[in-house]
N, C-alpha and C positions, 0 to 999 in steps of 0.2 A: 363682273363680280366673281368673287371666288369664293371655293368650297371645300374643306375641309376634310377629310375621306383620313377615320381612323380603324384601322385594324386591331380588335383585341381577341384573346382568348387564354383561358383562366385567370387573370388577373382585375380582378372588381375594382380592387383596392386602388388599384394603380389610375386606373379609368375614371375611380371617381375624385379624385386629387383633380386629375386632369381637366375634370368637367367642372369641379370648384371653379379651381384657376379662370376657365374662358369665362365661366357664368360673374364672379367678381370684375373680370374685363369687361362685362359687357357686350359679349361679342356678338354682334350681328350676322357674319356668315354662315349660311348651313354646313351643318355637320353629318357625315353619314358615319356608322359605327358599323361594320364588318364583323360580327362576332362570330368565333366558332370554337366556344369556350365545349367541354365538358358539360354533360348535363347536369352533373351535382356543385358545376363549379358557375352555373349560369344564371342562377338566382343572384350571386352576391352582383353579378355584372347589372344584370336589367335593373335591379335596386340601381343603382347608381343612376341611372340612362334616366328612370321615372323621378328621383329626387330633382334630377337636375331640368329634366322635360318641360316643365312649367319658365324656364328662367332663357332657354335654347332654343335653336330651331335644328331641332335633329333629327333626325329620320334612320331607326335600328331595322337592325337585317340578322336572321339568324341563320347559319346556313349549317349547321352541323359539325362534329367536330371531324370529322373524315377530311375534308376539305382543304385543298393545299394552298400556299398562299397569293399564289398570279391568279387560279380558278378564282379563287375569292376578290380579290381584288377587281380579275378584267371583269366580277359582276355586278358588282356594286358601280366602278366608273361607269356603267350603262346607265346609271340611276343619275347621276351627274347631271344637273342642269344649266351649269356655271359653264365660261367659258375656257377659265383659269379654274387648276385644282392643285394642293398640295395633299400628297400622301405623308402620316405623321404615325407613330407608334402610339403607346398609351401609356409612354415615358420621356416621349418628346412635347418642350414647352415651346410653341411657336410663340411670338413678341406680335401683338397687330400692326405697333408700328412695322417689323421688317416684311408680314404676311403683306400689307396694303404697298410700301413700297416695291415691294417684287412684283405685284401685279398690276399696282401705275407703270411701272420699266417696262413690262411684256405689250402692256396694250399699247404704250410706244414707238416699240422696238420691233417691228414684224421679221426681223433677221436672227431677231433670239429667242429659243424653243424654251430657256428655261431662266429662272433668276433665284438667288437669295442673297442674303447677306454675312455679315460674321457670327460663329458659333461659338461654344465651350460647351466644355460636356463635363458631368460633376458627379460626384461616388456621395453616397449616405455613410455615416454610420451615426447608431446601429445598423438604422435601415429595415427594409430594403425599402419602405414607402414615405417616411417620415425620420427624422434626426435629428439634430443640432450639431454633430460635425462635418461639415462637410469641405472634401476637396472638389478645386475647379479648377481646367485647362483649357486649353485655346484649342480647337479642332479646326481640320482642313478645310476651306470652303475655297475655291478659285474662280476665280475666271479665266475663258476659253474663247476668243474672241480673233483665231485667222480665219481668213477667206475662206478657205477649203476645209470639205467636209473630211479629208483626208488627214491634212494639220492638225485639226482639233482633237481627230481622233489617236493619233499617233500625241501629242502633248497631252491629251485624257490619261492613257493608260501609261505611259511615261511616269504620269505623279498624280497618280489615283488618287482620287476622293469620291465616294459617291453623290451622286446626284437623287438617291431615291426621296431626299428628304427637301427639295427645293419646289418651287413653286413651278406647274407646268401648265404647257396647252394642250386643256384635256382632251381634244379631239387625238391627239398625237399619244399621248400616256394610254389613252384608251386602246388604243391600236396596239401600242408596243407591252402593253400586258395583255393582249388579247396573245400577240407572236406567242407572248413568253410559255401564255396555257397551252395554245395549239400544238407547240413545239416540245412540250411535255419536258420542258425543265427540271433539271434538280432544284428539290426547295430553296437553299441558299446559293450558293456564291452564285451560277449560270442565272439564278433568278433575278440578282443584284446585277450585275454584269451585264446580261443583256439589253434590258431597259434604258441602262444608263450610258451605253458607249451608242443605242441606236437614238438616243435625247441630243447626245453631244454631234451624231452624224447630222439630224435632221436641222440644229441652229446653231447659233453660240450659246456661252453662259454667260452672265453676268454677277459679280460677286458685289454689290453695295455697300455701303460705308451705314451699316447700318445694323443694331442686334439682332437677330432673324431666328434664331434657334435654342436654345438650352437643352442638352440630351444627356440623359442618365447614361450610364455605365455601371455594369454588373460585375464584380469578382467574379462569379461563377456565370461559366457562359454557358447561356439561358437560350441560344440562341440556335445553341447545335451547332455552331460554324466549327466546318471540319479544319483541320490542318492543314496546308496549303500539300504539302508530300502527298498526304495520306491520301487527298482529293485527287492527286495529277494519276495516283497506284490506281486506284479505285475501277474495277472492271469498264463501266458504263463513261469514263469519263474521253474516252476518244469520240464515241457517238455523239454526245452531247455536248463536245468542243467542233466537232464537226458540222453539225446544226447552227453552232453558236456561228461560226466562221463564215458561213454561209449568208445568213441571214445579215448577218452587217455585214457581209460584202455587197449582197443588192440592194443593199441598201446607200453605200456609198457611191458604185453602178449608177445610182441614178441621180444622187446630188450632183457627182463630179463628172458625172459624162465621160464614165469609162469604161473598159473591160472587166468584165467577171475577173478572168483570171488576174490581170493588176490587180482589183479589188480585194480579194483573196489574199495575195501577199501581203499589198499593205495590212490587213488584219493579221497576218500569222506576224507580222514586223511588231504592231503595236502589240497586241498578246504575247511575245515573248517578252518586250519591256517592261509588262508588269509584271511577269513570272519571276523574271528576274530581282526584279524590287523587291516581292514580298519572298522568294525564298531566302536571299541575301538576309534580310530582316531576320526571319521566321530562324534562321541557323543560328545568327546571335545572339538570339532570345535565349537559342534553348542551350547549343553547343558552344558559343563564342565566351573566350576571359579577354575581350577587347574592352577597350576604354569606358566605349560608350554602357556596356553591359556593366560593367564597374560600378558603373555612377549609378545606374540605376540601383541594383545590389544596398547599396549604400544607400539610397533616400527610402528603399523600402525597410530595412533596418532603422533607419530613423523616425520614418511615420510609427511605429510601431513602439520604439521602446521610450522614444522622446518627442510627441508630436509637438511640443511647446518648442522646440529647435527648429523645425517646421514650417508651423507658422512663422516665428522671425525673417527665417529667410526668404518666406514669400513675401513678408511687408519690404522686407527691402528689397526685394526684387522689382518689387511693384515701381519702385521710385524711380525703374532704370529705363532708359528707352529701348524700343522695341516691341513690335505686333504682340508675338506672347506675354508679354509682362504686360502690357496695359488688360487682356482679358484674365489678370487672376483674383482671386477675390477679394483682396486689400483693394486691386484697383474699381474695381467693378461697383465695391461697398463704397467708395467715396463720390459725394453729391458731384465734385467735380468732373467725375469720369463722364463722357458722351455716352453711353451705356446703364448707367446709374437705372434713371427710369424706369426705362424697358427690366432690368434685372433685377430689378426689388421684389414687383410682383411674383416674380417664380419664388423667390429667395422665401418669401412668405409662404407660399403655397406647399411647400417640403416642409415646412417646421425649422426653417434653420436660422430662421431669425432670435432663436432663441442662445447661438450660437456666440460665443467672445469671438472678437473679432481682432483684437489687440495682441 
């Protein structure tokens, strides 16, 4: 069975959308809630927890709002009963068909540490908890599937996507947020990073032909994710790349039956691959008048002065083949899509049904 392990703080609103949503599913597996809201901001939260309590099987934890997010985390997965867990935000909509999929696959699969299926991630407006406009895109989910814990993890950080949001074996998540606290991580990226490249050492992934996810996305980021520069400038971050290096070195040490020092390179090998990806990126976001920057420029002027041009071009896109266009929302909206089902429900649960869809 599996369990459900969601992290909030200060946002009520969001958590209680959320709990709607599973309580109209029906949802059978236990839920644990993580909170370390604010204490003026922690009443709107527990309301939520107690409306829905009668309808759930959840189990709240309040831990203060000092509290960083792997501490919180590796304490709550102690409370875990299940043998499969997914960790989920309290703007992420899991589908039960892609939750129960992923963890028919693991209880399968003893050679894969983690599974999910395909995602899209979608903006509100107005927003930020409810709308009737909404955009939606196809987000990265892979599979990761050589022999060697080395492959996987050199093809992981090659063409990042995280894994914090896929279905795992919690005996292993618990440990590798337990690393994350003891090792005294920065809150974000070494905290995302870690986890997920010591997931990809210890199995494969599995990516399913199945809807597994729906995750919001913020304009303003809420998230505090640093800049990728600013993080590499940042005093503390050789220390804490150093830890990181280390730590999936003996880690891979011990799948592949190696030397430390191999181990080592191969991580500083796959860690520069993703440095590279995301600075590459990160410079034509900001610096680049390249093509791709172009296009962009341009649909963001568009959403903006003419969203009815917009939407046309996403129905017709919808009609064209190819992975991204079957997940946009013309396609998603139509009974025909494999996706349909599973997407209604969220689509409801935002307000955005209330949405032209033509």
């Amino acid at each position: 069975m599996l369990s459900i392990v969601i992290p909030t703080r200060n946002r009520g609103l969001f958590l209680e959308r959320l709990l709607s949503y599973y309580k109209e599913q029906d949802l059978q597996e236990p839920i644990l809630i993580a909170d370390s809201s604010n204490p003026n901001e922690r009443t709107q939260v527990t309301r939520a927890v107690e409306a829905a309590g009668k309808h759930l099987n959840m189990d709240y934890r309040y831990y203060g709002s000092d509290i960083g997010i792997a501490e919180k985390l590796s304490d709550i997965l102690m409370l875990v009963r299940t043998d499969l867990v997914v960790v989920g935000a309290d703007d992420d909509f899991f589908t039960l068909r892609g939750l129960r999929h992923a963890s028919d696959f693991l209880q399968r699969h003893s050679e894969f540490s983690l599974a999910h299926g395909r995602a899209v991630t979608f903006e509100l407006n107005p927003g930020p908890v409810y709308g009737n406009h909404l955009a939606v895109a196809s987000y990265l989910q892979r599979s990761i599937e050589h022999p060697a814990a080395a492959e996987r993890l050199l093809d992981h950080l090659a063409h990042y996507s995280t894994t914090w949001y896929s279905v795992h074996r919690t005996a292993d998540l618990r440990q590798n947020m337990r690393t994350v606290a003891e090792l005294d991580m920065e809150p974000v990226s070494f905290t995302e990073l870690l986890p997920s490249c010591l997931s990809v050492v210890q199995g494969k992934a599995k990516k399913l032909e199945v809807l597994y996810a729906v995750r919001q996305v913020h304009l303003r980021n809420e998230r505090g994710l640093p800049d990728v520069f600013d993080w590499m400038v940042n005093p503390s971050w050789a220390a804490q790349f150093s830890r990181f290096r280390r730590r999936v070195a003996e880690e891979l040490e011990r799948h592949d039956k190696i030397t430390l020092d191999v181990a080592q390179e191969l991580v500083k090998q796959a860690f520069w691959s993703y440095l590279a990806q995301r600075l590459r990126h990160k410079w034509r976001v900001r610096y680049g008048r390249d093509r791709a920057s172009g296009r962009a420029r341009v649909k963001n002027v568009m959403a903006q002065r003419a969203p009815g041009l917009v939407k046309a071009w996403q129905l017709g896109r919808s009609f064209l083949p190819g992975e991204d266009n079957r997940m946009l929302l013309p396609s998603l909206l139509r009974p025909s899509s494999p996706y349909h089902t599973d997407f209604m429900p969220v689509y409801r649960a935002i307000g955005a049904c209330r949405m032209e869809t033509s």
